[in-house]
C-alpha positions in Angstrom: 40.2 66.7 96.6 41.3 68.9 99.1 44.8 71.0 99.7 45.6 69.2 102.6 44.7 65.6 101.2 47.1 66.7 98.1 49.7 67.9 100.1 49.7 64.6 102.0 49.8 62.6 98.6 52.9 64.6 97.3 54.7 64.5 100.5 54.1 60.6 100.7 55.7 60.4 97.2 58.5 62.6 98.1 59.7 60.5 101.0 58.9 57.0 98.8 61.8 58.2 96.2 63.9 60.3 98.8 66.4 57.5 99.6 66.7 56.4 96.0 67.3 59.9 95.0 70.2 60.8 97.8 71.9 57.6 97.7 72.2 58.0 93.9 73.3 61.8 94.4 76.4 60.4 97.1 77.2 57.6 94.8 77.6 60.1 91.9 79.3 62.8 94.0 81.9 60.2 95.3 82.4 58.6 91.5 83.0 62.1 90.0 85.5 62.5 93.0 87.2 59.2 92.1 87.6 60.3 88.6 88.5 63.9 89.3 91.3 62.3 91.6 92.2 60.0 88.8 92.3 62.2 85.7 94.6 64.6 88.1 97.4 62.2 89.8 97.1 60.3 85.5 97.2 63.1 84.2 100.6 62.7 81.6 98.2 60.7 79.0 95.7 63.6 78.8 98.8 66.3 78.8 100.3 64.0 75.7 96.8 63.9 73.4 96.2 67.3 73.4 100.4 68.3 72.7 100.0 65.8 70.1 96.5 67.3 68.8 98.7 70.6 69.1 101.9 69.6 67.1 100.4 67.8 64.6 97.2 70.1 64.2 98.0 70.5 60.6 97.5 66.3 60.1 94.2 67.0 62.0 93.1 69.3 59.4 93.5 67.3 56.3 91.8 64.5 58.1 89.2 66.8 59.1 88.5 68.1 55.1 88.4 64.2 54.7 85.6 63.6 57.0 83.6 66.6 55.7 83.5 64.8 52.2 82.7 61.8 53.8 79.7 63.4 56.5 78.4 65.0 53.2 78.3 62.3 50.6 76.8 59.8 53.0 73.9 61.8 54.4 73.2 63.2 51.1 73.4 60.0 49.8 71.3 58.3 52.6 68.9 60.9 52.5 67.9 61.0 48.6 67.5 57.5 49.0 64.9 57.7 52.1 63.1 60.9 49.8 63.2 58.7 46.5 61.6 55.8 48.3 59.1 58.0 49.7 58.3 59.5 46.5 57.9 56.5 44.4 55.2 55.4 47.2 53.9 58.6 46.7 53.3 58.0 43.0 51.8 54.7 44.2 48.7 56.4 43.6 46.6 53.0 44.8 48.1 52.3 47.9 48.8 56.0 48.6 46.5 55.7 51.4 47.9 53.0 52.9 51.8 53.7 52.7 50.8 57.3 54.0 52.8 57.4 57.1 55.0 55.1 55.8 55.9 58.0 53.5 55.4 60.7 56.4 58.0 59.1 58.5 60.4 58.5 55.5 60.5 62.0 54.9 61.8 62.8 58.8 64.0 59.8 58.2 65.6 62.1 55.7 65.3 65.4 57.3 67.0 63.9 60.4 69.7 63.0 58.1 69.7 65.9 56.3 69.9 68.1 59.4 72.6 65.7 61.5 74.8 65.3 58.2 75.2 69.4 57.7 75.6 69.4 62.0 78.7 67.1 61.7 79.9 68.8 58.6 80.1 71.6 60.3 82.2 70.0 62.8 84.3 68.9 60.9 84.7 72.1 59.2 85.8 74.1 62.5 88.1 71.4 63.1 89.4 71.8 59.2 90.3 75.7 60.1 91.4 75.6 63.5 94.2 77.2 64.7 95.0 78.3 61.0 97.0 81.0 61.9 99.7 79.3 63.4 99.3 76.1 60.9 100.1 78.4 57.6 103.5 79.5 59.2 104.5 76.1 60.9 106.3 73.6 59.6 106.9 69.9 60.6 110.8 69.0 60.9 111.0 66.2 58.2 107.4 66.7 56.4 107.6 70.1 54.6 105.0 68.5 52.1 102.2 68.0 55.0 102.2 72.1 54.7 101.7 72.0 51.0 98.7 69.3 51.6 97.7 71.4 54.2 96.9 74.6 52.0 95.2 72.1 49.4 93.0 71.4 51.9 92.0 74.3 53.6 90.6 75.6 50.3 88.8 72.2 49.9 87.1 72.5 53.2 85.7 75.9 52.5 84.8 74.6 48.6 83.4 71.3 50.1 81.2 72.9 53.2 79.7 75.1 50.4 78.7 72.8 48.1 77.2 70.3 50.9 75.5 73.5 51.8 73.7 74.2 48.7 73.1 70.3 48.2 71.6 70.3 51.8 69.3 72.8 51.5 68.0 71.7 47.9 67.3 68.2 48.7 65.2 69.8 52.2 63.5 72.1 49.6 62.5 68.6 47.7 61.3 67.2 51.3 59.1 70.3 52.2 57.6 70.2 48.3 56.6 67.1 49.0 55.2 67.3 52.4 53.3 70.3 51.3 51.9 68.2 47.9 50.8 65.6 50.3 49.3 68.0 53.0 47.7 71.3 51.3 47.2 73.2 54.7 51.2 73.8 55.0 52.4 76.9 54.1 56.1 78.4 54.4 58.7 78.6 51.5 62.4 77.6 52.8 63.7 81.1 50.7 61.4 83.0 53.7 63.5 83.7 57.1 60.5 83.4 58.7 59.7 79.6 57.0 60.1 77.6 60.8 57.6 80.1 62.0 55.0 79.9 58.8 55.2 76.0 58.9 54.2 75.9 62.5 51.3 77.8 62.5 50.2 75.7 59.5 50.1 72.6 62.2 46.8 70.8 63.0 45.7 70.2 66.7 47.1 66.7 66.5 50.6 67.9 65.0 51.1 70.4 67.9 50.6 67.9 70.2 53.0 65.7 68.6 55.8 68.6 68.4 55.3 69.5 72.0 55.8 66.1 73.1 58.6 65.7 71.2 60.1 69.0 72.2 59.7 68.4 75.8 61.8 64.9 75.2 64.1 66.8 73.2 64.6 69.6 76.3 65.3 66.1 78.3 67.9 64.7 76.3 69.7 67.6 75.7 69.5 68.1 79.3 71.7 65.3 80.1 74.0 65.8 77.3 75.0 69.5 78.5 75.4 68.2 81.9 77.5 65.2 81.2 79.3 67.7 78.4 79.8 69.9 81.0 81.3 67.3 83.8 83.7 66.0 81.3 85.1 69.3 80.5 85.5 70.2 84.4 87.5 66.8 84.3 89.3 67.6 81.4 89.9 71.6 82.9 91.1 70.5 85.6 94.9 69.2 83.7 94.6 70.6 80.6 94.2 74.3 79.9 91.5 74.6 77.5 90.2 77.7 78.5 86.7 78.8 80.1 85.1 79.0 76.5 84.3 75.3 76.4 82.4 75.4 79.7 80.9 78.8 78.1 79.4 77.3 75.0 78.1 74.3 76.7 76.6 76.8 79.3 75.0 79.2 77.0 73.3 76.2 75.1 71.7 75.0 78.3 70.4 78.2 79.8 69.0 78.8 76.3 67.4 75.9 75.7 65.7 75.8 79.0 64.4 79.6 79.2 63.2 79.7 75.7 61.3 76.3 76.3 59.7 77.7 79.8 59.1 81.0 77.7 57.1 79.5 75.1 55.0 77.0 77.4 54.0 80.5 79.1 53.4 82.0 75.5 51.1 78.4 75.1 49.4 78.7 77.9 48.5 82.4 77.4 47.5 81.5 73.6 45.2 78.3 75.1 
């Protein structure tokens, strides 16, 4: 196939999806308008959530420690159930072959978990010690006790977010162990900085494929999250003063994400 035949493919498959493309583009552009217009002539409600999130921060807080004990006994929970299923088909030494990626998928069941329950424990921890400057030496009129809960709590977070810490990595230590009983060829140890690195190396061809096909849905969806992220904080900017750091953090995430991924297909292609 020649250049010119090619380029008269392409531009017959630019000017197919052309119209589609731009009248979605003005349709966006005039509903982020709308709600731009909306959120600023409404914009009392937004005003009162976050004063509210402001006064009562120290409320927020205790809820917050709440939710980290909750995040962590539910995923660990959740996720020693996925791994002891998995292992008791693993003992399952005559179907063993048969439940084998059965028992491969139950153990990224429970790494998923594993990884989203220390993620929104996290969370909840940042929100658990926000502002705690300010929240020590204030006092609400008519609840002095909400600051003695409040202290109780701040030492629980840090306590809890430890512990879920420890319990986190030990029950991923149990899911590599197992992945490397079941597959010989993997190497890494989760006490080695460099484990993330070691483990991919030990990939097979088909493996690779699999994580670069996953990676480059992954690059997609996180895609779209930053930029919807990043439209809702404009929105939210544009009544409430929270500050460029929001639109920062968002912003470094995406420009990360999307150099190191065209980086390393560059370092794949060079390797290949």
């Amino acid at each position: 196939m020649n250049e010119e035949k090619r380029l008269n493919e392409i531009k017959k498959e630019d000017s197919k999806n052309r119209p589609i493309f731009f009248i979605v583009l003005v349709l966006l552009m005039f509903l982020g308008g709308v709600c731009g217009f909306l959120v600023s002539y409404k914009d009392q409600w937004l005003i009162s959530v976050f004063n509210f999130l402001g006064t009562y921060s120290q409320i927020g807080s205790i809820i917050s420690t709440v939710c980290i004990f909750l995040a962590s006994a539910i995923s660990i929970t959740v996720g020693w159930i996925i791994y002891a299923g998995a292992k008791k088909m693993w003992k399952d030494e005559a179907s063993r072959d048969d439940n084998w990626e059965k028992i491969e998928r139950k153990l990224s069941i429970a790494t998923i978990v594993n990884s989203a329950g220390l993620i929104v424990s996290f969370f909840f921890y940042g929100c658990a010690v926000y502002d705690v400057r300010d929240n020590i030496s204030t006092t609400i009129p008519g609840a002095e006790f909400i600051k003695v809960i409040y202290g109780i709590s701040f030492i629980c977070a840090i306590v809890l977010v430890m512990i879920f810490a420890f319990l986190s990595f030990y029950q991923l230590k149990k899911i590599v162990e197992l992945e490397k009983i079941m597959n010989p060829e993997k190497k890494g140890s989760l006490y080695d900085f460099g484990f993330k690195k070691k483990w991919y190396k030990s990939f097979d061809e088909a493996e690779m494929r699999q994580a670069g096909i996953a990676a480059y849905k992954a690059l997609l969806i996180v895609n779209l999250t930053c930029m919807i992220t990043f439209v809702v904080l404009i929105f939210i900017g544009m009544v409430v003063k929270i500050t460029v750091f929001p639109h920062l953090a968002v912003s470094v995430i995406w420009v990360t994400q999307n150099i190191a991924f065209g980086v390393e297909s560059i370092k794949s292609n060079k390797i290949q």
